[in-house]
C-alpha positions as CSV (number, residue, x, y, z in Angstrom):
1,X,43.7,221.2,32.3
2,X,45.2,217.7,32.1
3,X,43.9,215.4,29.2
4,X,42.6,212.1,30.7
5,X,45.0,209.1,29.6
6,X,43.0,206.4,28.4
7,X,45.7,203.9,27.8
8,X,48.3,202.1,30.6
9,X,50.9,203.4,27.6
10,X,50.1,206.7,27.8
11,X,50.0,206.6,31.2
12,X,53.6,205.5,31.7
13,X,54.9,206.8,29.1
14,X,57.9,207.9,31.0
15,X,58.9,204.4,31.6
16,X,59.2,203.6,28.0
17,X,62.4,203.8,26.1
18,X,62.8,207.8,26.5
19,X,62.3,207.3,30.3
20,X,63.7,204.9,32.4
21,X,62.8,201.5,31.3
22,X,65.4,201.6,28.4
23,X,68.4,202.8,31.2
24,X,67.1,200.5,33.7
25,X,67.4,197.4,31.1
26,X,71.1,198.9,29.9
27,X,72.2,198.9,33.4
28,X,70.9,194.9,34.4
29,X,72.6,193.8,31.2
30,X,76.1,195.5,32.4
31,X,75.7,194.6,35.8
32,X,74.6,190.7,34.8
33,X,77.7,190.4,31.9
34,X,80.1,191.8,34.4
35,X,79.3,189.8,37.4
36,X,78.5,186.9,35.6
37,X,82.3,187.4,34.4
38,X,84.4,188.5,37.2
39,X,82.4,185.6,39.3
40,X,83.6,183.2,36.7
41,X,87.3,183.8,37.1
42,X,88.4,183.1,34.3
43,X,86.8,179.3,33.9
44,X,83.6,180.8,32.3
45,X,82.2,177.0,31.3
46,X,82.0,176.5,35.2
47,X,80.3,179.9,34.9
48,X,76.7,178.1,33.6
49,X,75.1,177.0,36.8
50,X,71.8,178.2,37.6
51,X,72.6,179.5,41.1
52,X,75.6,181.4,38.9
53,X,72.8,183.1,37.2
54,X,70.9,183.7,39.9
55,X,73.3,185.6,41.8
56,X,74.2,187.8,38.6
57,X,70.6,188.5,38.3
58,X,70.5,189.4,41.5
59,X,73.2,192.0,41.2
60,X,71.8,193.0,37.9
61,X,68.2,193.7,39.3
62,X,69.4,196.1,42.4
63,X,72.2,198.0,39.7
64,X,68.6,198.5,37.6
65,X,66.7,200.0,40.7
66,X,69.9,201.6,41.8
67,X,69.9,203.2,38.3
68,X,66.5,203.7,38.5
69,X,66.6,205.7,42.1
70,X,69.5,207.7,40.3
71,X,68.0,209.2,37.1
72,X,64.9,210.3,38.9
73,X,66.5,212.4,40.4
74,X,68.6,213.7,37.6
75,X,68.4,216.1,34.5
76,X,68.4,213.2,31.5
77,X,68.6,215.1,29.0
78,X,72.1,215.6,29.2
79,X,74.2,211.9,28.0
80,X,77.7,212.0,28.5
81,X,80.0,208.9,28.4
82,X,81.8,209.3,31.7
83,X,78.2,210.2,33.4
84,X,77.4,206.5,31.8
85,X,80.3,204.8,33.1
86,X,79.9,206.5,36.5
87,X,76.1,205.3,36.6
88,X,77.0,201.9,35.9
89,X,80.2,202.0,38.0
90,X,78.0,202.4,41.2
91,X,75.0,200.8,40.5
92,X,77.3,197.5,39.6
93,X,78.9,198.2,43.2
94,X,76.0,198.8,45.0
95,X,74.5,195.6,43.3
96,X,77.3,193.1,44.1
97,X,77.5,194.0,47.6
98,X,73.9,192.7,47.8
99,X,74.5,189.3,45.6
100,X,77.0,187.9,47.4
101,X,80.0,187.9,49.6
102,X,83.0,188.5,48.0
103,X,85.2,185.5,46.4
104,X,88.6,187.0,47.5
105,X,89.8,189.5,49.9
106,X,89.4,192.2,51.1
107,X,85.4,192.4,50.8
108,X,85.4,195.2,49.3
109,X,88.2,193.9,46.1
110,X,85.5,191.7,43.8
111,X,83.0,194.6,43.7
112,X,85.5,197.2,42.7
113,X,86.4,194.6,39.6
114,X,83.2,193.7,38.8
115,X,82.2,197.7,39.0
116,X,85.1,198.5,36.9
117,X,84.1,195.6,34.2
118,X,80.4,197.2,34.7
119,X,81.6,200.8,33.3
120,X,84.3,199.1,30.2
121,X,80.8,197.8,29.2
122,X,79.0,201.4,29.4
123,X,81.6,203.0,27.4
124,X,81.5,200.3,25.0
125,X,77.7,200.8,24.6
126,X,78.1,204.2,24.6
127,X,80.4,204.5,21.5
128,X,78.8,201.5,19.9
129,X,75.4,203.8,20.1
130,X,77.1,206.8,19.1
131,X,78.7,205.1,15.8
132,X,75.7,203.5,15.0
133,X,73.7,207.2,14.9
134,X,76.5,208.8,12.6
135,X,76.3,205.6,10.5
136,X,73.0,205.6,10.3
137,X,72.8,209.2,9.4
């Protein structure tokens, strides 16, 4: 029989850092950094404007829930780095198609970058991570 949880923690305990809250906040970041860059092109000072940052949250926030929606439905307990890079690949996608229209055509061009940009950052994470472990230990 089920204990009864007497804490929210315990309770969602899933969405803490072995769950999805950790993924979810991995994938915003990527998303954010590489809209917020390929949206900048190239004149990243004319890149700080709150409606800038708005519409790189935005893309962050639906790669997070896209993210999300994924590794429900996935086994986690397997980590690879091209599973990473895919994750992030498509969320990105998904997520800039729903900030904004694209700044160049063909619609489809700006995502594909920014997507692209979105799984460099993945790997990067995902070797940075794995050094740090073998450092550490």
């Amino acid at each position: 029989m089920p204990s009864l949880k007497l804490s929210v923690l315990e309770t969602f305990g899933d969405l803490r850092a072995s769950g999805l809250a950790r993924p979810a906040a991995e994938k915003f970041a990527g998303a954010w950094l590489a809209c917020f860059l390929v949206m900048a092109r190239g004149n990243v000072f004319a890149a700080f404007s709150f409606e800038h940052m708005l519409l790189a949250s935005v893309c962050g926030i639906v790669g997070a829930a896209v993210t999300v929606a994924l590794l429900v439905q996935m086994d986690r307990s397997i980590d690879s780095v091209a599973r990473q890079a895919t994750i992030s690949a498509v969320a990105t996608f998904i997520g800039d198609i729903f900030a904004h229209p694209s700044h160049f055509p063909p619609q489809w061009a700006e995502p594909v970058v920014t997507a692209a940009v979105s799984a460099g950052i993945a790997i990067a994470l995902w070797y940075a991570r794995r050094w740090m472990k073998t450092a550490a230990a």
